[in-house]
Phi, psi and omega in degrees: 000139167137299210278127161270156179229123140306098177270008178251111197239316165301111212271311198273100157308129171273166172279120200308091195277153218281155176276017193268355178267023172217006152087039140299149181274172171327295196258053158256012163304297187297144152085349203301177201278111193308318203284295180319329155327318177302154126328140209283126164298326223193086207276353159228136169228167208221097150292098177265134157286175156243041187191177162316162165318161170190188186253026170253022125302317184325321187278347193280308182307294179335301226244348128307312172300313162323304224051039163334277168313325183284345179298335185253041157066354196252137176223138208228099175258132189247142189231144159314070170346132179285331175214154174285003179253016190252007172275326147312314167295317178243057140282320201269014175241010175082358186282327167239161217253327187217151173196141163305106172241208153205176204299309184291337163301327185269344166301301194316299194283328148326297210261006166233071145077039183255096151348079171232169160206127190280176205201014186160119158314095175282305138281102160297315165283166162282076208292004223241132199207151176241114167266161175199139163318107181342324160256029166275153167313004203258077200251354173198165177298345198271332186292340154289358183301134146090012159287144163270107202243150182264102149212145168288194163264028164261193230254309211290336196287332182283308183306297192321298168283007173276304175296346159326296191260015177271319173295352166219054173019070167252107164279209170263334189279009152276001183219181175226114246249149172213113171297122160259346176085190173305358197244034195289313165347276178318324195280337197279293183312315191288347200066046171246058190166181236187296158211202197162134175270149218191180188218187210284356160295314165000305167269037186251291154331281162343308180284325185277012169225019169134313200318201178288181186249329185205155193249145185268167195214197193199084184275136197297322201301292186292006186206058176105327204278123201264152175304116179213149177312124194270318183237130176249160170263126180239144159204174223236191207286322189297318172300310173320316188286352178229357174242048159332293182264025182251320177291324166301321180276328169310279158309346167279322187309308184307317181296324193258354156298341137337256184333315182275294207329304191250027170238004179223091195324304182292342164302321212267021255174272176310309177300309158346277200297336157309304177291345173291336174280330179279323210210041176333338183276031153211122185308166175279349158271346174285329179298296190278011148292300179331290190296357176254325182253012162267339189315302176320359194262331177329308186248146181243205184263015144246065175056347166326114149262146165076355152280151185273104183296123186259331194299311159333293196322312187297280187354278184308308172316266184306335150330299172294319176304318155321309174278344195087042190257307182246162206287131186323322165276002170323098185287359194311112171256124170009290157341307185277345164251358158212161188230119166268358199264035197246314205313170162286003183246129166277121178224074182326322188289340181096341168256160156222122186238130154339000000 
């Protein structure tokens, strides 16, 4: 932690090639975004990620490798968060243009009057799940009574198993909760935890320190919890308001870097072994485990990356409000903390519905 890493190195915009010449499919042709026509406000920008290398890098390496960016006049150092809270602080101080966020974080910060707004899905789905080793004892929610379970203290992870153990009229006072830190893997493999929450990487990691190849799970989504975006891309109002078609252009580069991370084995094969060089702590099969079990998430059903279902959203609003993630009186509406109209497909109403 601690350490930045620039993956954008090229001082030179190449000249900007058609999409049918760079193999997008047919309908990223259609509906484009009028803002993306524009020239760049602003030709370097800044990404904090939230976490170590992953393969939830993978489409921002592409879209370097590639020359994504460069083709859209951009040039984009992408950075390691010194902490995992420290990328939203300086989106709101201005220290960086874009970071890896998550929804309840942009509600939360919403209400207390800090300007962010996301502008794109990274993780489309809710990816957050309570695993446990195939051979525990754990086969229906009621079988977690008097388990040791790995969750931190943050508010949404405490909501997710309450809404958990509530499908089999279960509380929190039925189980017994141990903050593992960074270590829920390890506390898992040894049995000194039980099960532990954790997201869709989760049996990738596991295997890649010995463990098992695959983990039973309990997905939150499938058990009270509503569907919402895990990792978003955010930036805050003053950038958006004067950098529109540079963030528009940002995002296409990142979609078609996307499109090679998962739609071209050998890339995905090639990004793997980078990213195993930025992070030796997760192997190139563990990486491209990563990449087979994030790809749903990626996309949405009509091949679109990174729009934002808003209609989700309200769902998920009100949820959170319910639960205690955001404060009950909140007045924040959905609008004010997310957006398409940046993505490179223009969806005028401002929804994409299912």
């Amino acid at each position: 932690m601690g350490i930045s890493r620039t993956i954008l190195s090229s001082s030179m915009a190449l000249a900007i090639v058609s999409a049918v010449a760079a193999g997008l499919p047919s309908a990223a042709l259609a509906e484009v975004n009028p803002l993306c026509a524009k020239p760049p406000e602003v030709k370097r920008m800044s990404m904090m990620m939230d976490w170590l290398p992953y393969f939830s890098w993978a489409p921002f390496l592409a879209a370097e490798a590639e020359g994504f960016f460069a083709d859209e006049g951009i040039e984009v150092n992408v950075i390691e968060p010194p902490s995992v809270a420290d990328p939203i602080k300086l989106l709101v101080t201005n220290k960086v243009d874009f970071a890896i966020s998550y929804v309840p974080a942009m509600f939360s910060a919403r209400d207390k009057g800090i300007p962010v707004k996301a502008v794109a899905a990274l993780q489309r789905n809710l990816s957050a799940a309570m695993f446990w080793l195939p051979d525990t004892p754990i086969t229906k929610v009621a079988d977690l009574k008097g388990k040791t379970i790995g969750l931190t203290a943050k508010l949404d992870e405490r909501a997710y198993l309450k809404a958990l153990l509530a499908t089999a009229s279960l509380t929190l006072n039925d189980v017994t909760i141990v903050d593992p830190g960074f270590g829920s893997t390890r506390l898992l493999l040894d049995k000194k935890i039980d099960a532990t929450h954790g997201v869709v990487t989760n049996p990738a990691s596991m295997a890649g320190v010995g463990g098992p190849k695959t983990l039973s799970s309990f997905k939150y989504r499938d058990h009270g919890v509503p569907n919402y975006p895990w990792l978003l891309v955010a930036s805050n109002d003053q950038f958006l308001s004067k950098n529109g078609a540079a963030t528009c252009r940002f995002l296409r580069a990142a979609s078609r870097g996307a499109d090679v991370a998962l739609g071209r084995r050998t890339k995905t094969q090639t990004l793997a072994e980078t990213l195993n060089k930025m992070n030796p702590a997760y192997s190139v099969d563990t990486l491209l485990h990563h990449a087979r079990l994030m790809e749903p998430d990626f996309f949405d059903d009509k091949g679109q990356f990174g729009t934002l279902n808003l209609a989700e959203w309200e769902v998920a609003r009100k949820w959170m409000i319910e639960n205690g993630i955001i404060a009950k009186d909140s007045k924040v509406k959905v609008d004010e903390v997310a957006t398409n109209a940046y993505m490179p497909r223009e969806y005028p109403s401002g929804l994409l519905k299912k």
